[in-house]
MIGUBA-231837 format. One record per residue (C-alpha): residue in three letters; x, y, z. Coordinates in nm, 2 decimals. Layout:
! residues N
     r       c1       c2       c3
   ALA        X        Y        Z
...
This chain:
! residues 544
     r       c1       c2       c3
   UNK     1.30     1.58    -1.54
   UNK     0.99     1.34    -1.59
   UNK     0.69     1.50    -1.64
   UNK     0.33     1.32    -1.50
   UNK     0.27     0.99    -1.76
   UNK    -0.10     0.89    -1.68
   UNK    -0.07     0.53    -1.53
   UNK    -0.23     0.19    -1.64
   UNK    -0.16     0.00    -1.87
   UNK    -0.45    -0.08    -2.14
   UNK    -0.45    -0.43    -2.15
   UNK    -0.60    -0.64    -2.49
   UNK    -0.99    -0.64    -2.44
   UNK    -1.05    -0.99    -2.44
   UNK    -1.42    -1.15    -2.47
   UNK    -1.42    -1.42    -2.16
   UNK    -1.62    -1.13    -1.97
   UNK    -1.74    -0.89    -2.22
   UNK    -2.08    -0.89    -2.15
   UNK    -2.02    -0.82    -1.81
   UNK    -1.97    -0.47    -1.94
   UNK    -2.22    -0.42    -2.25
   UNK    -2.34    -0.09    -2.26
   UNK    -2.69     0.02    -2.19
   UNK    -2.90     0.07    -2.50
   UNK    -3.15     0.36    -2.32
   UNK    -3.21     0.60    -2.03
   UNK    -3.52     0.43    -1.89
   UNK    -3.48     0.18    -1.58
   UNK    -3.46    -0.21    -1.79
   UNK    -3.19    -0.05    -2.04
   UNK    -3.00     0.10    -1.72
   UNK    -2.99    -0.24    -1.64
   UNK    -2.59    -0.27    -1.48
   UNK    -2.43    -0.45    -1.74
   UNK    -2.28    -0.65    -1.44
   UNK    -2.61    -0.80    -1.34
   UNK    -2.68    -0.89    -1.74
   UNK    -2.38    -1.11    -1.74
   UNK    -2.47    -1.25    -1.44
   UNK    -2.81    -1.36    -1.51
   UNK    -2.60    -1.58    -1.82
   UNK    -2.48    -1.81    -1.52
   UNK    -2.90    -1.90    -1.48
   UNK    -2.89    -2.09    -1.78
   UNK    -2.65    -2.31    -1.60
   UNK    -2.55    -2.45    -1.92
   UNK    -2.28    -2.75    -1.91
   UNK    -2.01    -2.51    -2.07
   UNK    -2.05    -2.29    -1.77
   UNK    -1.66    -2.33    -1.59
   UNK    -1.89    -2.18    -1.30
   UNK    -2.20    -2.40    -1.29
   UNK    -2.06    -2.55    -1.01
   UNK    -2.12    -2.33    -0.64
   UNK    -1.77    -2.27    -0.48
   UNK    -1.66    -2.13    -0.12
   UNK    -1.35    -1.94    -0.12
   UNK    -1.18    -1.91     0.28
   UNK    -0.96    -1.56     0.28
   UNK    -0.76    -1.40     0.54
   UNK    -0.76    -1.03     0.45
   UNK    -0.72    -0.76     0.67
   UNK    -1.02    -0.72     0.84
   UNK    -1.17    -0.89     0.58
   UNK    -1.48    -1.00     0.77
   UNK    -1.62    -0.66     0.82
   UNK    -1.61    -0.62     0.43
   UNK    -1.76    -0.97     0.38
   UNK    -2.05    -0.76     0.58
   UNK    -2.07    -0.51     0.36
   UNK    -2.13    -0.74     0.03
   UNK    -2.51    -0.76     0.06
   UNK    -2.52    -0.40     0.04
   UNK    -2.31    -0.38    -0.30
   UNK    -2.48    -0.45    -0.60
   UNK    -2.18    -0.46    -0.81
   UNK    -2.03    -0.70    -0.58
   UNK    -2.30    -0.92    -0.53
   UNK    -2.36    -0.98    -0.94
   UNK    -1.98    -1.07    -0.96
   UNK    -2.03    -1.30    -0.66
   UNK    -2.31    -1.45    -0.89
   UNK    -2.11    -1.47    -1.22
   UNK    -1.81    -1.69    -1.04
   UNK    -2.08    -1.86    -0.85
   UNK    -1.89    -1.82    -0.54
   UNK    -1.91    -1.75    -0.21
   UNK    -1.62    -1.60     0.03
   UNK    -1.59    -1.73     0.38
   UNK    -1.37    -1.48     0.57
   UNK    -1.06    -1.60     0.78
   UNK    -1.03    -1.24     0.96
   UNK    -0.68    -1.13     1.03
   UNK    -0.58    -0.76     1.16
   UNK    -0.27    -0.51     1.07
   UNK    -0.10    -0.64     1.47
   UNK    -0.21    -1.04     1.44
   UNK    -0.18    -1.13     1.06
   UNK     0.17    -1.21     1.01
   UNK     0.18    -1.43     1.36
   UNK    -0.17    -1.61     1.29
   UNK    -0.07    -1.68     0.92
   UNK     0.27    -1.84     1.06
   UNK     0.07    -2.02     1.33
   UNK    -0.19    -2.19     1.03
   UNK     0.12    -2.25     0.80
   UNK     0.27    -2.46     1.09
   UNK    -0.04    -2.65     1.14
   UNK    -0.18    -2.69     0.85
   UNK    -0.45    -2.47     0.85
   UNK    -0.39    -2.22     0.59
   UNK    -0.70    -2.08     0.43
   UNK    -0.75    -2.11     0.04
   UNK    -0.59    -1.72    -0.02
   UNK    -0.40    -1.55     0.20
   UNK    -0.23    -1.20     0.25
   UNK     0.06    -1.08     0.37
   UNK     0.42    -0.94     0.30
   UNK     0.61    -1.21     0.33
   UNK     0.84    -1.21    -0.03
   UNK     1.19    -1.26     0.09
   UNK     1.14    -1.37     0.42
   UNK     1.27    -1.74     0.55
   UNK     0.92    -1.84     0.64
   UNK     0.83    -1.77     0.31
   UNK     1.11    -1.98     0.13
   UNK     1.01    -2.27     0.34
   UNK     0.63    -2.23     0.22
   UNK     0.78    -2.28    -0.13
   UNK     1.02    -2.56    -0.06
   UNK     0.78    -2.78     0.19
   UNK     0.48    -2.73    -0.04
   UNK     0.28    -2.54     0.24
   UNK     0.15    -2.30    -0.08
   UNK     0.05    -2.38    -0.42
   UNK     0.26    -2.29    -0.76
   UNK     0.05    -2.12    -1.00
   UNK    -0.02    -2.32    -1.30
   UNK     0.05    -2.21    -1.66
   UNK    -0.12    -1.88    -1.71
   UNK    -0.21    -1.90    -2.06
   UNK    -0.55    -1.93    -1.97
   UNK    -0.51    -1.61    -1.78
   UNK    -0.38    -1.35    -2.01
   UNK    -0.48    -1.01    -1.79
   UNK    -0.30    -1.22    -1.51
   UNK    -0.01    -1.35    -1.71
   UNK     0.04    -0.98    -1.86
   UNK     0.10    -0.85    -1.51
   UNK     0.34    -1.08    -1.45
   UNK     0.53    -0.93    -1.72
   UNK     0.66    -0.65    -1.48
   UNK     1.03    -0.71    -1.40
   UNK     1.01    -0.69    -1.04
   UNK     0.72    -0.94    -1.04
   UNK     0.83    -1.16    -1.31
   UNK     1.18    -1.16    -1.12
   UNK     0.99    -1.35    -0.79
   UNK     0.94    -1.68    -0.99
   UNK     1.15    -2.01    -0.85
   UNK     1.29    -2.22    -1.10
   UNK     1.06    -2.08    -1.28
   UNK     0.75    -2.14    -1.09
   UNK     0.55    -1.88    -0.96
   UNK     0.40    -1.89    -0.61
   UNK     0.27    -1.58    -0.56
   UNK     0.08    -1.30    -0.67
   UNK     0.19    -0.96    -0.54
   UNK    -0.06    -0.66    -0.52
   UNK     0.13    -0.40    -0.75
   UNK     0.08    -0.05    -0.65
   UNK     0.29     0.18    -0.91
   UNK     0.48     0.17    -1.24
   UNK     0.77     0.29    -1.10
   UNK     0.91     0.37    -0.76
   UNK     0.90     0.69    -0.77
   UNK     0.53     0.68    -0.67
   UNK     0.63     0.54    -0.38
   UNK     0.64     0.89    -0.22
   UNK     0.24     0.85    -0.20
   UNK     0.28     0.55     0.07
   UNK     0.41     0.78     0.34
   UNK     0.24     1.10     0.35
   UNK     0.26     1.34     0.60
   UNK    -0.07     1.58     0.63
   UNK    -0.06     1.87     0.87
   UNK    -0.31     2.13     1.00
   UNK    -0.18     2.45     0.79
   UNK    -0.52     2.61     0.97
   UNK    -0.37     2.56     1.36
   UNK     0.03     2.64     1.21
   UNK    -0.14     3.03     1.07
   UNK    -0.32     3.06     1.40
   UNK     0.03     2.94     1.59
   UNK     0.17     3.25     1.37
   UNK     0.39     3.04     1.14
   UNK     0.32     3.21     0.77
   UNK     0.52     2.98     0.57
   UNK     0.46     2.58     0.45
   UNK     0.77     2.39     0.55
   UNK     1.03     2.28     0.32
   UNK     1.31     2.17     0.54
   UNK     1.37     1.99     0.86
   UNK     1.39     2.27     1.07
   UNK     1.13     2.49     0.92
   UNK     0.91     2.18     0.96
   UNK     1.01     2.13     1.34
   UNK     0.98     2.49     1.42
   UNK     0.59     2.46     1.28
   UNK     0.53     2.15     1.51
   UNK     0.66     2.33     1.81
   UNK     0.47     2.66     1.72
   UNK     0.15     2.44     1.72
   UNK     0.18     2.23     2.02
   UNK     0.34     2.51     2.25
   UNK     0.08     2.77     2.07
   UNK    -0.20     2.46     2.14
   UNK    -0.50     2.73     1.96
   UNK    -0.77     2.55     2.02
   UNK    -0.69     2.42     2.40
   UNK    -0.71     2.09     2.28
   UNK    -0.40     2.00     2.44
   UNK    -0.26     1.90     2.13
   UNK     0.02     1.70     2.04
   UNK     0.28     1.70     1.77
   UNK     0.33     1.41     1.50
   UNK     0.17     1.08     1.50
   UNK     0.09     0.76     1.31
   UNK    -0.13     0.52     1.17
   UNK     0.08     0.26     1.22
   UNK     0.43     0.22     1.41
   UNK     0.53     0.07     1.09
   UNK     0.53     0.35     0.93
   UNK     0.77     0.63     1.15
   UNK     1.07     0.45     0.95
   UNK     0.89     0.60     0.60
   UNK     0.93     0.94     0.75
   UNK     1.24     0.97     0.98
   UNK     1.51     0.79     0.76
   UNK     1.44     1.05     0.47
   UNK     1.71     1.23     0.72
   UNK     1.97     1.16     0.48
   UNK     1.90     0.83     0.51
   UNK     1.61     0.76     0.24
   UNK     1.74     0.40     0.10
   UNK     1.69     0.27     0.47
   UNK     1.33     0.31     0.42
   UNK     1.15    -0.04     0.42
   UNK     0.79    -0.17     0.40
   UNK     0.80    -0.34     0.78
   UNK     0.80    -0.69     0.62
   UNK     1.18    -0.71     0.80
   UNK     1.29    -0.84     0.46
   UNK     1.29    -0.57     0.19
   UNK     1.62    -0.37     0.34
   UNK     1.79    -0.25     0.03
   UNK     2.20    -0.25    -0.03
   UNK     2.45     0.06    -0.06
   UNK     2.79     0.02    -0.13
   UNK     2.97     0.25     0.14
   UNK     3.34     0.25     0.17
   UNK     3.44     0.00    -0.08
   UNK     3.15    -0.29     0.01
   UNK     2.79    -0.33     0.00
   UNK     2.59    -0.26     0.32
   UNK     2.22    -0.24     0.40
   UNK     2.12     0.09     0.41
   UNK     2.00     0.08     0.73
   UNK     2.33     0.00     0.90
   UNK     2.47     0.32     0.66
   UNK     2.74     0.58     0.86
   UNK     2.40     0.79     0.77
   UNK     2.19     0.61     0.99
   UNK     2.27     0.81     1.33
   UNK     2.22     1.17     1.20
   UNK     1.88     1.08     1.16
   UNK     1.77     0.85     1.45
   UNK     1.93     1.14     1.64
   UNK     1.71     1.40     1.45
   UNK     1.41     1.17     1.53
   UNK     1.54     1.13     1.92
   UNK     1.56     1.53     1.93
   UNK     1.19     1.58     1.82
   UNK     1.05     1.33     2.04
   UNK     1.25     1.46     2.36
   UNK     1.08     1.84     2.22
   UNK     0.76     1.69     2.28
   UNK     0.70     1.71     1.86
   UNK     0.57     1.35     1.85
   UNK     0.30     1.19     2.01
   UNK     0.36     1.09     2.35
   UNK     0.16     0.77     2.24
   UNK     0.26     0.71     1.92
   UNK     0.36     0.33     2.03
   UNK    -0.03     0.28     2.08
   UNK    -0.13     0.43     1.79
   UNK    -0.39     0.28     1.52
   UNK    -0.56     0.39     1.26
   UNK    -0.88     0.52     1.33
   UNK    -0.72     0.69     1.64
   UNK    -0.46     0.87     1.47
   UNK    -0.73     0.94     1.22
   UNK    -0.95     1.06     1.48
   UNK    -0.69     1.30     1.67
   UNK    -0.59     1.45     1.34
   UNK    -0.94     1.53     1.22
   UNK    -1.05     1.66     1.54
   UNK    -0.77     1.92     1.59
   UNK    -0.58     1.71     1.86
   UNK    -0.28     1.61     1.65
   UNK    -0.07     1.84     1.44
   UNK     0.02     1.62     1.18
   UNK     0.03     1.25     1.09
   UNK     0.21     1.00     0.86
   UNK    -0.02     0.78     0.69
   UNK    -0.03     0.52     0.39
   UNK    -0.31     0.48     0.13
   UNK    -0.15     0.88    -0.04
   UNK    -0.40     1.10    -0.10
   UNK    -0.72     0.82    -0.14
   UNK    -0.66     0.79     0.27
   UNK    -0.67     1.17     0.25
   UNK    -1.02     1.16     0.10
   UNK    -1.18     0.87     0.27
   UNK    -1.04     0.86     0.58
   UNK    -1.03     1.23     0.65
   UNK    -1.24     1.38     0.43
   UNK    -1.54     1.19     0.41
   UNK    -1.53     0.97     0.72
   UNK    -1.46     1.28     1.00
   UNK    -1.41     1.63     0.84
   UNK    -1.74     1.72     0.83
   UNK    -1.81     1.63     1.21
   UNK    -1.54     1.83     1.35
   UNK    -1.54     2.08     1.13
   UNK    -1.86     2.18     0.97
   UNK    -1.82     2.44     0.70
   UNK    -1.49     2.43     0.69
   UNK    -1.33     2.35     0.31
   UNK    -1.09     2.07     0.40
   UNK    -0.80     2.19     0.14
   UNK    -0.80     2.55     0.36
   UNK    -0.71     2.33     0.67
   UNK    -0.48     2.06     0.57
   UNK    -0.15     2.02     0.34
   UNK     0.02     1.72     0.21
   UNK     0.39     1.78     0.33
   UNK     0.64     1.78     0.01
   UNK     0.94     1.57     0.07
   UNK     1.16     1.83     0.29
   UNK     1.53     1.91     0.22
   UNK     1.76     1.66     0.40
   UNK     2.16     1.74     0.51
   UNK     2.24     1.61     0.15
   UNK     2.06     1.91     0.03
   UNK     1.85     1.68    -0.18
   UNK     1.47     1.63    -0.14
   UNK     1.40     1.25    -0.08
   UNK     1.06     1.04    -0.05
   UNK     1.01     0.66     0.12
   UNK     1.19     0.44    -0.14
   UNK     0.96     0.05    -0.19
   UNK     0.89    -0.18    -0.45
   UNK     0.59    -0.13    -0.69
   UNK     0.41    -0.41    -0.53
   UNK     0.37    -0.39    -0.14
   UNK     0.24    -0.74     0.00
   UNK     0.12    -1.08    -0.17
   UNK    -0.15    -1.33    -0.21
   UNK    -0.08    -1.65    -0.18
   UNK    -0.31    -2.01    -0.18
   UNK    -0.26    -2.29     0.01
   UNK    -0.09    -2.61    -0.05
   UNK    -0.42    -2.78    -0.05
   UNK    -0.60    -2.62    -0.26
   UNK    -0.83    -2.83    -0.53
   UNK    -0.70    -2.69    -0.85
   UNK    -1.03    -2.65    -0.96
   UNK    -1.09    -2.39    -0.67
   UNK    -0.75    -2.20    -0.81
   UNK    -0.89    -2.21    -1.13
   UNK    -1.16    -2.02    -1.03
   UNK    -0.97    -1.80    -0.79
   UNK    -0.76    -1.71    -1.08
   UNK    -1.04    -1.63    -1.34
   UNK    -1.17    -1.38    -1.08
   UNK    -0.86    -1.24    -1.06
   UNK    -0.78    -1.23    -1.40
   UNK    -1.10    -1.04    -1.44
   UNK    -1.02    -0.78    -1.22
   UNK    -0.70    -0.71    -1.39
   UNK    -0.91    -0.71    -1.70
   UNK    -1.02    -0.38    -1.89
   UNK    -1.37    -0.45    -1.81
   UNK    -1.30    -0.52    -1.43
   UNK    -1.08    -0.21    -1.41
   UNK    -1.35    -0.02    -1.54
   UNK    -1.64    -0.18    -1.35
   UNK    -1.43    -0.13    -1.01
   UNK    -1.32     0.18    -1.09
   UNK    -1.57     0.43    -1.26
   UNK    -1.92     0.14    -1.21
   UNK    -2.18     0.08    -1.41
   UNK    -2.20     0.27    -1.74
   UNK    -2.48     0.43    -1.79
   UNK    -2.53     0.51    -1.44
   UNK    -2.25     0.62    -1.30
   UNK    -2.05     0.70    -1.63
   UNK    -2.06     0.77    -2.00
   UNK    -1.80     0.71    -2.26
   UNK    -1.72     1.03    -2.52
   UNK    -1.44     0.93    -2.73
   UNK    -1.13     0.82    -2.54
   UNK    -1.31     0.97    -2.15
   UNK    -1.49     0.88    -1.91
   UNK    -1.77     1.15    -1.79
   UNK    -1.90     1.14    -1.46
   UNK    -2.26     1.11    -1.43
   UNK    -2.29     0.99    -1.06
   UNK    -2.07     1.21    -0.81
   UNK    -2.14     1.02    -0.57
   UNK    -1.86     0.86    -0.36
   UNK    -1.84     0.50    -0.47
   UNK    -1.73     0.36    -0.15
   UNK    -2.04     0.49    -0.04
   UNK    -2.26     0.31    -0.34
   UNK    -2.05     0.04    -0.38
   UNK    -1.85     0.00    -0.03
   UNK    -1.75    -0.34    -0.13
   UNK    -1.55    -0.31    -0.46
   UNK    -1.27    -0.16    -0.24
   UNK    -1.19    -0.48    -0.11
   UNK    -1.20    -0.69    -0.39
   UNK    -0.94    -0.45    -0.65
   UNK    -0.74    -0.46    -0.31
   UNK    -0.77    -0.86    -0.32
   UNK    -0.57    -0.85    -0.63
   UNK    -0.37    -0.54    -0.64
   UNK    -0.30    -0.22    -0.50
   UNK    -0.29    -0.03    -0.84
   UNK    -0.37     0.34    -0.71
   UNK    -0.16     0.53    -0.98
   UNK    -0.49     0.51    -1.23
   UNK    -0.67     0.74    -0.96
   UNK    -0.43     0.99    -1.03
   UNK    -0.61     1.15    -1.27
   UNK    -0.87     1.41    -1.28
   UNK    -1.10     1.17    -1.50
   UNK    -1.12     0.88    -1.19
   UNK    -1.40     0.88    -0.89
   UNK    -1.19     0.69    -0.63
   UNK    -1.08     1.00    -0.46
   UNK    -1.45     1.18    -0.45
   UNK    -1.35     1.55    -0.39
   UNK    -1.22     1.68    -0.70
   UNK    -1.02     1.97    -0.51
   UNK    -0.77     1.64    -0.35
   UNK    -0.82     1.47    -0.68
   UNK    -0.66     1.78    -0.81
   UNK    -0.41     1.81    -0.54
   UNK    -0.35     1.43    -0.59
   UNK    -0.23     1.53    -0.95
   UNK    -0.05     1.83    -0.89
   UNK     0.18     1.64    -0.59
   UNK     0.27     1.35    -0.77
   UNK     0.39     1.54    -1.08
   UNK     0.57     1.79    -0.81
   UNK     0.72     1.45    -0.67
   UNK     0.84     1.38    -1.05
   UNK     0.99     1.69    -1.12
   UNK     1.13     1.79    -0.78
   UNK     1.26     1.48    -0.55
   UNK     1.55     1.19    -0.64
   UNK     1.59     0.84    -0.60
   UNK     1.93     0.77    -0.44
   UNK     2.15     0.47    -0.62
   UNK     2.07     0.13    -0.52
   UNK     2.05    -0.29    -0.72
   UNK     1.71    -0.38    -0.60
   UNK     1.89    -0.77    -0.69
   UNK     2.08    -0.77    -0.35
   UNK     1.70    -0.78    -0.14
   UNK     1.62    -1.08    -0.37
   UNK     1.95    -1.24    -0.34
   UNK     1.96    -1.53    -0.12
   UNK     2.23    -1.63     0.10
   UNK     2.26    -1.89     0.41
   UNK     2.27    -1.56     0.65
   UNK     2.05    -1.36     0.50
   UNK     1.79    -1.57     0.44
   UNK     1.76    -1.63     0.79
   UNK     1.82    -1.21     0.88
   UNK     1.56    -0.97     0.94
   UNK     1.59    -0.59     1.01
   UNK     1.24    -0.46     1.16
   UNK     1.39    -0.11     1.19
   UNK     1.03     0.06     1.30
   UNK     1.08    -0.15     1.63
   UNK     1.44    -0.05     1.64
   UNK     1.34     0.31     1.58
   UNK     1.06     0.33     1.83
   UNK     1.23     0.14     2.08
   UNK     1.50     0.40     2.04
   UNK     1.25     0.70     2.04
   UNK     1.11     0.60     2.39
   UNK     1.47     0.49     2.53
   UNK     1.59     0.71     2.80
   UNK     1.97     0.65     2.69
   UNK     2.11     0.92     2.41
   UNK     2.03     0.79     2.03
   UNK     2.39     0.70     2.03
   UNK     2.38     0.47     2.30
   UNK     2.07     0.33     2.18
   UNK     2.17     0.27     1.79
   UNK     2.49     0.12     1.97
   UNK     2.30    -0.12     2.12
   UNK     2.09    -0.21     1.82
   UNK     2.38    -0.26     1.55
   UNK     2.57    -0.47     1.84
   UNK     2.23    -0.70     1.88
   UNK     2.25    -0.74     1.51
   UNK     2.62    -0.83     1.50
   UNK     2.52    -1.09     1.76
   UNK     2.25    -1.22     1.51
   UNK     2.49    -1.22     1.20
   UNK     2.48    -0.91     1.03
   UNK     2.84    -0.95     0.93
   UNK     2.86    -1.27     0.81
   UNK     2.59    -1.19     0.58
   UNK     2.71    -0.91     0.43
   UNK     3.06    -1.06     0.40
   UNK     2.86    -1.38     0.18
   UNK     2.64    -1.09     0.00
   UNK     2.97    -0.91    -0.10
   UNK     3.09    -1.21    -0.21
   UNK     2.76    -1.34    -0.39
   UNK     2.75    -0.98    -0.58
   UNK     3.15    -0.99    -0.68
   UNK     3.06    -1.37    -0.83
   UNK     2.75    -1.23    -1.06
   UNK     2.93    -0.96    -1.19
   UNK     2.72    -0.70    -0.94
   UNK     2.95    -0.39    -0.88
């Protein structure tokens, strides 16, 4: 089986923003200078070769980006990169329920901002962005070579149209197997030994049995409740692994991946598997082993209930950084003083499904996109590409990742030493936002050598769960080239399975009625029509 490969690929250290990460010559306060702020003073001399000379505002819609925008002044790394570009970001705010509808809204009406975010590869909205001109094509990136490098990857290299690119996705892992970090499960091991259960779960059944001993068993009279979620749009990432893994999709309503079940391709989330485990999910609903409000759940109250001993378990993104942050740093404390956090909670390992195999949430290595709007000046895109080809850059990586040298970190030989332990969000609670910006590449904090996930006991359990996941789980067969296929029905079809599956969930009919109900709405919308032109597509191009 694979073994744990440290992630990240060491890109050619280029000089456009070398000095941006010179090292500091001595231990007193002007040589500790952050190497950051010494390339930014270079943009005083606002010398006519400066590409930056020139003050810029950027618009972007991020989620929640205008509370990070807040947190900029109080970021020193932030602000001297700021400087450097010479730019200043104007925040278009969008949440995790409004940004798909309000970036559809601006599209229509011409109001895009200069960047944008959202998950949209695939979907017909997006393909009509690219044919009307509603967002810009990247130009040549030659001039970019960090960008044009991770463009390289075969699922994002495969995006381009007619061999333009018009996107930039933020790519999370190397492969998909890491994908089993974007749906964790944590539970409270502490209230399952006080319930009287003595062993961690590894199947279904052991793992219902726990939930029921600690909502029935409720030790601390907190009236808890079973299982519950940051998001709805993640129960899918949990309840599919039923024997159902490939089903599992991002909630962009376009990513559903193809099986080929009796003789034809299918998505996977109309498989004869799908029932089994919407009716395992109906079971531990009706048994009172999922929240009672999981459909108004968010995620600081999910976060909030699990920390405080009201929620047995939960199902969150973000793997074991969320764990750390959200958890750990942001609420353990409060509602548990004293209490060593890894004594309390466990990460759930994939359990053993009906197949007998162990299976994890199945995505692509890039979850979402940034995108610019049709109007941009190219000069603005210029300089929205040089900052994020600097972030993709060694010296960005490094600055983002481990800050300042000198400060927070030495160099011996080929590591990285620690000299701040210190939380970075906490020193630098702006630097989150802008590697997110550009990417979502978390398997570099996998290792025991990175600061993003500040207690080293979860950076060690971080390690030691992601090379279990490598050894120990399997990623069913599937041609990740029928989700990018386009077809006249597909490209119009959508599947938002959470919906169907909470909609289901809360239904008073039996699961069977209910899933009857949801493949017949589908059939009404033209589910078979497009797999009958899919099928047809794949038999032309050779796909078997």
């Amino acid at each position: 089986m694979k073994r744990l490969k440290k992630a990240g690929v060491i890109l050619a250290c280029l000089s456009l923003f070398a000095g941006l990460l010179a090292a500091c010559s001595s231990g007193n306060e002007k040589a500790a200078e952050s190497p950051a702020a010494n390339a930014a003073n270079n943009t005083d001399t606002a010398a006519d070769d400066n590409p930056y000379k020139d003050p810029m505002e950027i618009s972007i819609a991020f989620w929640d980006v205008e509370a990070e925008v807040a947190k900029m002044d109080k970021d020193p790394i932030m602000q001297q990169i700021l400087k450097k570009f010479n730019i200043k970001i104007k925040p278009v705010n969008t949440t995790w329920d409004d940004y798909a509808q309000k970036i559809q809204m601006w599209a229509a009406s011409g109001q895009l901002p200069d960047v944008f975010a959202i998950d949209a590869v695939g979907t017909q909205y997006q393909r009509k962005w690219v044919s009307q001109g509603v967002v810009a094509s990247l130009p040549d990136l030659t001039k970019y070579p960090n960008l044009a490098a991770y463009f390289e990857a075969p699922d994002i290299k495969g995006l381009a149209v007619d061999g333009k690119h018009y996107t930039i996705p933020r790519r999370m892992f190397p492969s998909v197997d890491w994908s089993a970090l974007d749906r964790l499960v944590y539970y409270r091991w502490d209230l399952a030994q006080k319930a009287g259960i003595t062993k961690e779960p590894e199947t279904w059944d052991e793992f219902k049995a726990m939930l029921d001993a600690i909502v029935k068993a409720d030790p601390e009279g907190k009236k808890i409740t079973g299982l519950t979620a940051s998001q709805v749009k993640m129960i899918g990432g949990l309840f599919w692994l039923y024997g159902n893994p490939v089903a599992t999709s991002d909630g962009s309503g376009a990513d559903f991946k193809w099986i080929k079940e009796d003789g034809k391709f299918i998505p996977a989330v109309f498989s004869k598997n799908a029932l089994p485990a919407i009716q395992n999910m109906k079971d531990m609903y009706d048994h009172n082993l999922i929240d009672p409000d999981i459909a108004l759940t968010s995620p600081d109250t999910a976060y909030d209930k699990f920390a405080s001993g009201k929620a047995a378990a939960m199902i969150a993104g973000g793997g074991f950084m969320n764990l750390d942050q959200h958890i750990y740093t942001k609420r353990w404390a409060n509602s548990n003083p004293n209490v060593n956090i890894l004594d309390s909670v466990k990460v759930l390992k994939p359990l053993v499904g009906p197949d007998g195999e162990r299976s994890h949430a199945i995505f692509k290595t890039y979850w979402s996109e940034s995108y610019f709007s049709g109007k941009i000046d190219p000069k603005k895109l210029d300089r929205i590409l040089a900052l994020y080809d600097y972030v993709l850059s060694p010296e960005g990586k490094a600055l983002l990742t481990y800050g300042i040298e000198g400060v927070d970190y030495k160099v011996e030989g080929d590591k990285k030493v620690i000299l701040d332990n210190r939380p970075r969000i906490e020193k630098y609670p702006a630097i989150g936002f802008l590697k997110d910006l550009v990417a979502y590449e978390t398997a570099s904090n996998y290792d025991m050598n990175s600061p993003i996930i500040s207690n080293e006991e979860i950076r060690q359990e971080a390690v030691n769960y992601i090379d279990w996941i490598m050894n120990n789980t399997k990623i069913p067969d599937y041609d990740i080239r029928l989700t990018y296929m386009s077809t006249p029905a597909k490209d119009k079809f959508t599947v938002f399975d959470h919906d169907d599956l909470l909609n289901i969930m809360l239904s008073k009919d039996s699961a069977e009625q209910s899933w009857k109900k949801v493949v017949d709405g589908y059939k009404a919308k033209g589910l078979d029509k497009m797999i009958e032109e899919v099928n047809a597509k794949a038999k032309e191009e050779g796909i078997e």
